[in-house]
N, C-alpha and C positions, 0 to 999 in steps of 0.2 A: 504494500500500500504506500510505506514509505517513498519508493522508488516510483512509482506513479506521478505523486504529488512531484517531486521534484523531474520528472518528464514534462509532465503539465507547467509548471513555473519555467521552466528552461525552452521550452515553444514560444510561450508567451511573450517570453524577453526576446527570442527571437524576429517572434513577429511586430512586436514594440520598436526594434530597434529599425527593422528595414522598413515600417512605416515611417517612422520619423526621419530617415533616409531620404525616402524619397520624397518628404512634403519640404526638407530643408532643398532638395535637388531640385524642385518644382520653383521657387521661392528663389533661389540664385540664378537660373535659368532664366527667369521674365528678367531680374536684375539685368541680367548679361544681355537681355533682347534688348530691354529700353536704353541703355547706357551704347549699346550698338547703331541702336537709331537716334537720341538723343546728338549724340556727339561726334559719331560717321556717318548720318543719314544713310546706314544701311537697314532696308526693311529687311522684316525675319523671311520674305520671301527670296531673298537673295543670297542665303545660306543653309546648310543645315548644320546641326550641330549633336555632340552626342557628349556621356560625363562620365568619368570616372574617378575613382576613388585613390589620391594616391599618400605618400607619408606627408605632404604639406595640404590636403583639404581636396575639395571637387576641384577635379580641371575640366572644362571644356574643350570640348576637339570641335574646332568650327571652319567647316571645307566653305567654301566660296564656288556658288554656280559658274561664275567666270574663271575662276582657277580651280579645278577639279583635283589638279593632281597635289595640291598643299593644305596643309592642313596647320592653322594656327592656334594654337593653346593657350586659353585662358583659364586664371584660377579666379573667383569671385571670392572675397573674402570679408569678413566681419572685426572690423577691430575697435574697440570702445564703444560700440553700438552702431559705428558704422559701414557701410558696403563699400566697399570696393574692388575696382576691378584691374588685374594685375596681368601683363600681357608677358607671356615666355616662350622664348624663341627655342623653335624646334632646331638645335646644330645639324640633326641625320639629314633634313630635309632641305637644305640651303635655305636661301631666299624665295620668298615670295612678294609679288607686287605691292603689297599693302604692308609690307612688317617694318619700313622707316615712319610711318604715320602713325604704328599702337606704339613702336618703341619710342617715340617723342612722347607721348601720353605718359608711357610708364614711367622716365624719368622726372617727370611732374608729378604724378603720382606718389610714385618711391620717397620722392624726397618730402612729403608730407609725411607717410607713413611713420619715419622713422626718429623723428624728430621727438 
């Protein structure tokens, strides 16, 4: 019976935890849309994007309809209550058209962050 109860508890926190997963992933994702449109007037129809989990927080992998074969990585992050979004350059994948215009962002960015 013992052993039950703590199957049952140990589901539970499972399923707890990859819901809140995914409503924080839901949540940084519009972030990452509007801060996309907002500041590159790119609409979400001109990307897609997908998130992974990695040892610094959710990244975003966000391909461009116009450049298919690159893929630029974004982490959205939360610090003091607030969002931000943090552009990181993929080295495997060289350059792509757009990554002098997030890495201008980022060092504006960064240099608040840290301060």
């Amino acid at each position: 019976m013992k052993r039950r109860v703590w199957l049952t508890t140990g589901l539970l926190l499972l399923i707890g935890a990859y819901t809140l997963f995914h409503i924080d992933e839901a949540h940084k994702r519009q972030f990452l849309q509007h801060y996309l449109q907002e500041h590159h007037a790119l609409s979400d129809s001109s990307y897609s994007s997908h998130a992974s989990i990695t040892q610094f927080g959710t990244m975003f992998h966000v391909t461009f309809n116009d450049e298919p074969d690159v893929m630029y990585d974004f982490f959205v992050k939360r610090r003091d209550g607030v969002m931000h979004v943090v552009y990181s350059f993929n080295l495997e994948q060289g350059h792509g058209l757009r990554d002098r215009e997030f890495e201008t962002v980022n060092y504006a960015i960064l240099d608040t962050l840290f301060k």
